[in-house]
C-alpha positions as CSV (number, residue, x, y, z in Angstrom):
1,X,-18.3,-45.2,-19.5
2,X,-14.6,-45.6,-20.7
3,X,-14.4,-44.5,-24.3
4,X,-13.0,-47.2,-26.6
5,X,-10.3,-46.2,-29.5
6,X,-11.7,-46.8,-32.9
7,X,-7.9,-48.2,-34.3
8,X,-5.9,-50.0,-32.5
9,X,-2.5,-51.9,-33.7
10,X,0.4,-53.6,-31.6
11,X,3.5,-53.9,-33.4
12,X,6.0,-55.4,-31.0
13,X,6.0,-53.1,-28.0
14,X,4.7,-50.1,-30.2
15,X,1.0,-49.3,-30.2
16,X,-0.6,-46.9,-31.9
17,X,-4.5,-46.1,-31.0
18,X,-6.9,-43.8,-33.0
19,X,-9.5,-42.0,-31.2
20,X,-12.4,-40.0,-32.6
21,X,-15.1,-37.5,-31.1
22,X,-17.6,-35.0,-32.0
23,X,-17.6,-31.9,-31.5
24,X,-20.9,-29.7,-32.7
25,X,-21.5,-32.4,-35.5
26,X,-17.7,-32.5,-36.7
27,X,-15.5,-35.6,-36.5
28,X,-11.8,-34.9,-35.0
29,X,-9.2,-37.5,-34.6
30,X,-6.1,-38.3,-32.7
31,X,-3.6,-40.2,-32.4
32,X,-1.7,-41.5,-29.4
33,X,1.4,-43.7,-29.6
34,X,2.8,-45.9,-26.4
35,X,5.7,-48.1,-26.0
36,X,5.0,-51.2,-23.8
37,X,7.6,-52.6,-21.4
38,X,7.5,-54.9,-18.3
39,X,8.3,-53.6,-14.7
40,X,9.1,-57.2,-13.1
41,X,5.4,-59.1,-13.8
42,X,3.6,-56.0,-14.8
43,X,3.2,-54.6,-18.5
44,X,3.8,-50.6,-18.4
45,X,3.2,-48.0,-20.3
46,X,5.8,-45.4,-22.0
47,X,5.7,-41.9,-24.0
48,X,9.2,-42.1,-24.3
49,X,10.9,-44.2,-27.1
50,X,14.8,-44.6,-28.5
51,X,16.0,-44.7,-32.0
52,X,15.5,-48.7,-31.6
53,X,11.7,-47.8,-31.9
54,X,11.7,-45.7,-35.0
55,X,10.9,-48.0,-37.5
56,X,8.4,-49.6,-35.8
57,X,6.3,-46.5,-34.9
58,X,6.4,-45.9,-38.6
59,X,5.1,-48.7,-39.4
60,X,2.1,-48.4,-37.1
61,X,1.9,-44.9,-38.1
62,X,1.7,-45.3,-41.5
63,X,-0.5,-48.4,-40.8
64,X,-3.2,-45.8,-38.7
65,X,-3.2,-43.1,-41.6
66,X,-4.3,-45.6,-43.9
67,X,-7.2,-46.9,-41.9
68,X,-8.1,-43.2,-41.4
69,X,-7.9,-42.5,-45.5
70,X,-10.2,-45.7,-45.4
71,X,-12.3,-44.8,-43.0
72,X,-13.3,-41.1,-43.4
């Protein structure tokens, strides 16, 4: 079964996910951050970003932290 993230926000080509598991009855979190971009028809995925895509992966940072804060 493919594990779903809990958080998930798309801000342009900037998506940040939150993903949560327990481990011996403790909830741990991460977070992963993509860029999206196309390869001809395709839509690929990126762990590398430039200093174009700052802002936005603050955004959606700050945007995750705050669903975590409300979501304990």
């Amino acid at each position: 079964m493919k594990k779903t993230a809990v958080f998930e926000l798309r801000l342009g080509l900037i998506r940040v996910q939150v993903w949560e598991r327990l481990r011996q009855s403790v909830k741990h979190r991460t977070i992963t951050v993509i860029r999206l971009y196309r390869d001809g028809t395709s839509l690929k995925k990126s762990t590398r970003f430039s200093v174009d895509d700052v802002d936005l992966m603050r955004a959606a940072l700050k945007a995750a932290q705050a669903w975590i804060e409300r979501n304990p």
